[in-house]
N, C-alpha and C positions, 0 to 999 in steps of 0.2 A: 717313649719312656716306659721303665716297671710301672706296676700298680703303687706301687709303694711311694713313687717321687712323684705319680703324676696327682693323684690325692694330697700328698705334700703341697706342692703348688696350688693345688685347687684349695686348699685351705686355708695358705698364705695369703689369697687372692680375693676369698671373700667371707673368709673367718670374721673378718670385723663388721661386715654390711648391718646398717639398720634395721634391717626389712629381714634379714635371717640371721638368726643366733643359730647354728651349725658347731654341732662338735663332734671332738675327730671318732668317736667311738662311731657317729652317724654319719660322718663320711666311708668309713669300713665299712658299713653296710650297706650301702647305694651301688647298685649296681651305675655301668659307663654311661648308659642312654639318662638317667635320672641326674647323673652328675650334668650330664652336658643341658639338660633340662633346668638346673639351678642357675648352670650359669646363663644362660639364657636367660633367665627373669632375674640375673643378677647384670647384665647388660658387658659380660663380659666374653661370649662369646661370639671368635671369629664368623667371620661369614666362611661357606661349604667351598671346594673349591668345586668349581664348575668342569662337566666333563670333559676331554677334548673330542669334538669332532675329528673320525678317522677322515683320512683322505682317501679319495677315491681313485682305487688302484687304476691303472690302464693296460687294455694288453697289446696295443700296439697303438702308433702314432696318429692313427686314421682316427683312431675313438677320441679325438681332442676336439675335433672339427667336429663345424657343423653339418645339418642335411644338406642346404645347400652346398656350401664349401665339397662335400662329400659326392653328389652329385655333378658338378664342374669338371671335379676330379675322376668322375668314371666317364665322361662325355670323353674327355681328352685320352682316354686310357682306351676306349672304343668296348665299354662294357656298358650293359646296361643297368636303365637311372633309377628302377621302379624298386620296387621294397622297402623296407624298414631301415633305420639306420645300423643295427647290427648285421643287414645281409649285406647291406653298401658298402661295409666294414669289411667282412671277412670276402667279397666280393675282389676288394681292388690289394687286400692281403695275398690272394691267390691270383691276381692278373701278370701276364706276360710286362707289362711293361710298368705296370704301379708295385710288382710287389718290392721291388728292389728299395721302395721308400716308404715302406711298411714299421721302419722303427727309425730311432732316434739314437746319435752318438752319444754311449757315457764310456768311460774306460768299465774293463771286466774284473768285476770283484774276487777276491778268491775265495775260493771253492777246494774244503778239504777234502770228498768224494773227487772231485778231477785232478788235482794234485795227486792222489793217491792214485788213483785210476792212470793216469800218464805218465808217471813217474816210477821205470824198472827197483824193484825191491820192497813196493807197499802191497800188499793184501795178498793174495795167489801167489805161489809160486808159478801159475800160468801166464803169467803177466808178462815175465822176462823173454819168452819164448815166442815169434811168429807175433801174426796181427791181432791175438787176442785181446793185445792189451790196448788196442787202437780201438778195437770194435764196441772195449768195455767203456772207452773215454766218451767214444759217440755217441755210446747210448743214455749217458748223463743230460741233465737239462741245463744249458748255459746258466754260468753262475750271476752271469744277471739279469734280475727275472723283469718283466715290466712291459712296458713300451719302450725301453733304450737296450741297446746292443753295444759292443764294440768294434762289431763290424759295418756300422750303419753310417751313412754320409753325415757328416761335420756338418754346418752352415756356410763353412768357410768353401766347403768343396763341392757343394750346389752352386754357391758362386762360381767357383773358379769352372766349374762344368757349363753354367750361362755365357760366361767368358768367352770359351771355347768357341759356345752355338752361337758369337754372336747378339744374346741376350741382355737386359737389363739385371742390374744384381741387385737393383731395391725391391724394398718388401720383407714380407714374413717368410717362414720357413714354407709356408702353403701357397704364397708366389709363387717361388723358384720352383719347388715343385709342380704346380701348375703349366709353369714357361715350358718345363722340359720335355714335360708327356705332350704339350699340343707342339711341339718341335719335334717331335719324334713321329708322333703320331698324323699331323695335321688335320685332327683335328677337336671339336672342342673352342673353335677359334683362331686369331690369329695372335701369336705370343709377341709382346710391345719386344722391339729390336733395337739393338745400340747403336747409334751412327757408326758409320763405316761399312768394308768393303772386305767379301771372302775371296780369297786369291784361287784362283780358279785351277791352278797348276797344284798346290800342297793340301788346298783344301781349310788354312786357316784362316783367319779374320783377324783382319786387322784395326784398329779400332782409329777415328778419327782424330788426326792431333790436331790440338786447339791451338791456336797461338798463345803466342808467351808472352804474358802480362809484364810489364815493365813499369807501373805505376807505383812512386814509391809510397813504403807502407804510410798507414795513418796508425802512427807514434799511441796515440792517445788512445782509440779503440780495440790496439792488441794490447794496451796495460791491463785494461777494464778484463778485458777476457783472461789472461795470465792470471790474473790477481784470482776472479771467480774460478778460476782451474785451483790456483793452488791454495787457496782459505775460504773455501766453501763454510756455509754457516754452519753452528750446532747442529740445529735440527737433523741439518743432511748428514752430519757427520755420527749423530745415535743410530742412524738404518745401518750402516755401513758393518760389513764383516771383519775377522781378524785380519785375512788376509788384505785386503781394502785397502787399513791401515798402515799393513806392512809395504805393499808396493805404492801407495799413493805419490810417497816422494820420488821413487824414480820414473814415476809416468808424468808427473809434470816435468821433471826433468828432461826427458824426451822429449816432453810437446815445445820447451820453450827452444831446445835444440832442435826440432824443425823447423821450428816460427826463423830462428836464425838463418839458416839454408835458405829457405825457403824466400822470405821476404828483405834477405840482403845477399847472400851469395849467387841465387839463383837470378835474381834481378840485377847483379851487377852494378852495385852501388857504388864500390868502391871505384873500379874502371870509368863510371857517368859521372865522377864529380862528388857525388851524395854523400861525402863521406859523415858530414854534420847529421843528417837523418839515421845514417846506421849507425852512430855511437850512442844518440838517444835512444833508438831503441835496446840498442847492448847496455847500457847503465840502467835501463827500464828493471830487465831483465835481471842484473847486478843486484839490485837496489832491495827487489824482492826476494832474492837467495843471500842476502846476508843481514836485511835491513826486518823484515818479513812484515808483520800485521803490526802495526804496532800500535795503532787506534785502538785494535782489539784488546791490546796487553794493560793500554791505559786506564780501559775502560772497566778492566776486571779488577786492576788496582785501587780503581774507586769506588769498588761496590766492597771491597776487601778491606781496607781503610780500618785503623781503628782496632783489630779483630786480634791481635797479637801474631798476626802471621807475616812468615819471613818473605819477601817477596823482590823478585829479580826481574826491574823494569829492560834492561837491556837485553840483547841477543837478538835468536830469532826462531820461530818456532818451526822453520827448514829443516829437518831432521838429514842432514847431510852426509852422517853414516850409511845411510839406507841407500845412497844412492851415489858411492863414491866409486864404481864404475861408469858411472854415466858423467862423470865432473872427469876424470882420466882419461876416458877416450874417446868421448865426443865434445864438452861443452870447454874445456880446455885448450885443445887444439883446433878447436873454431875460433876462438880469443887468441891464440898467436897468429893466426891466419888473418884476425881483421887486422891486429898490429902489422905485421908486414905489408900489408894493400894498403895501411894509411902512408900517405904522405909526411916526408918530412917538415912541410909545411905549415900542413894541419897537426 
């Protein structure tokens, strides 16, 4: 605020106090720290805001971990353990087989120096001509700066790389990591391995099939879980992002469209007879995408009661815009598909 409105308000505010008779020709003359001073022992002033803590930057993935962790990881890497945690650091940054997991995936921000720098017609007319303008791009610093890269392995692709070796894919990012340097390496230990068998002729691994469970579902246990997938409580739903929000309904829509697959097509309910088990759990499923909380809705009705507000006990709080791709071409055509397998019978 000017000087002018903020003295205004400050005079509005405690022009009338018992304990201070202030007038405005003596608020003009106070300076800002004396003003905030009054109000202080007039009990009107806010608390400070508190600073923020900066976060502490990283410069690569290694400085996350600990010495131990750190240590492990140069056993398996075939470097050695000794030093501080910044030599262990820039240590297994510069190793033949650790440094390739020296940073972490984010996509690459943009950068108007490498835009310019890469792109024929910005800065130099040299630019247009021969590798100069290649030479000047390289000599920029990736535009994003950190411990994340966008050339650095996903989570998903340590996986799928464990995959490949054979390997277990649970755990942290410093698992799989760990798995693959004492698999490459051997050594560091011996990295925990996924049932099954490397084909000796291609070299791939093939991973154990389990047998196929044919137990029909328990009706009652996958409601209790749908229901907690899709009206999780308050609390959890204040943490939650925009985006969160925006995709929630089509990820449960997915979930309960594999629950369906999964625990009636894949089990072959229909074919064994079941067909009474798979329609309960398909109206389970119904019930909650058109029926939704509605304990919830009641129960906010009666805390609402009374208050002059307009209030709409029916629907469902399913946001089914959000996720009318997934009602079209999967959770749709799984529902004509039970209709046909049901019996004319039943």
């Amino acid at each position: 605020q000017t000087s002018g409105a903020y003295i205004d308000s400050l005079r509005a505010s405690i022009y009338h106090q018992e304990d201070y008779i202030i007038t405005m020709s003596m608020l003009h003359n106070l300076s800002y720290s004396q003003i905030y001073y009054l109000k202080q022992k007039a009990g009107l002033a806010g608390k400070k805001k508190a600073k923020k803590t900066k976060k502490h930057k990283f410069n690569n993935w290694f400085e996350k971990l600990t010495l131990t962790e750190l240590k492990s990881l140069c056993r398996a890497s075939k470097l050695a353990v000794s030093g501080t945690k910044d030599e262990l650091c820039i240590r297994l940054c510069n190793g033949d087989l650790s440094g390739d997991y020296a940073y972490e995936y984010a996509p690459e921000r943009f950068s108007r120096a490498r835009f310019e720098a890469e792109m024929p017609g910005y800065g130099s007319c040299d630019e247009l001509y021969g590798s100069s303008r290649n030479n000047n791009a390289a000599s920029l610093p990736p535009a994003q700066q950190g411990c994340k890269r966008d050339t650095a392995y996903t989570n998903q692709q340590l996986k799928d790389l464990c995959r490949d070796k054979g390997l277990i894919v649970s755990g942290k990012r410093y698992d799989l990591v760990l798995r693959l340097l004492q698999n490459k390496s051997g050594k560091g230990g011996a990295p925990k391995r996924a049932a099954g068998t490397i084909n000796e002729e291609t070299g791939v691994f093939q991973p154990k099939k389990r047998a196929k469970s044919m137990k029909p579902p328990n009706v009652e246990k996958l409601q209790e879980r749908i229901f907690k997938k899709c009206f999780p409580s308050q609390e959890v739903k204040h943490k939650w992002s925009n985006n969160k929000y925006k995709y929630h309904p089509s990820e449960c829509m997915t979930y309960m469209s594999n629950i369906i697959e999964k625990e009636i097509f894949e089990k072959e309910l229909f074919e064994r007879g079941e067909e009474k088990c798979a329609w309960e759990l398909i109206n389970v499923i119904l019930n909650i995408i058109t029926v939704g909380n509605e304990a919830r809705r009641k129960e906010w009705a009666a805390e609402h009661s009374g208050r002059g507000i307009f209030m709409m006990i029916g629907g469902t709080e399913f946001e089914l815009n959000r996720c009318s791709d997934n009602l079209k071409y999967t959770f749709l055509p799984q529902l004509v598909k039970a209709m046909k397998a049901t019996s004319k019978k039943s």
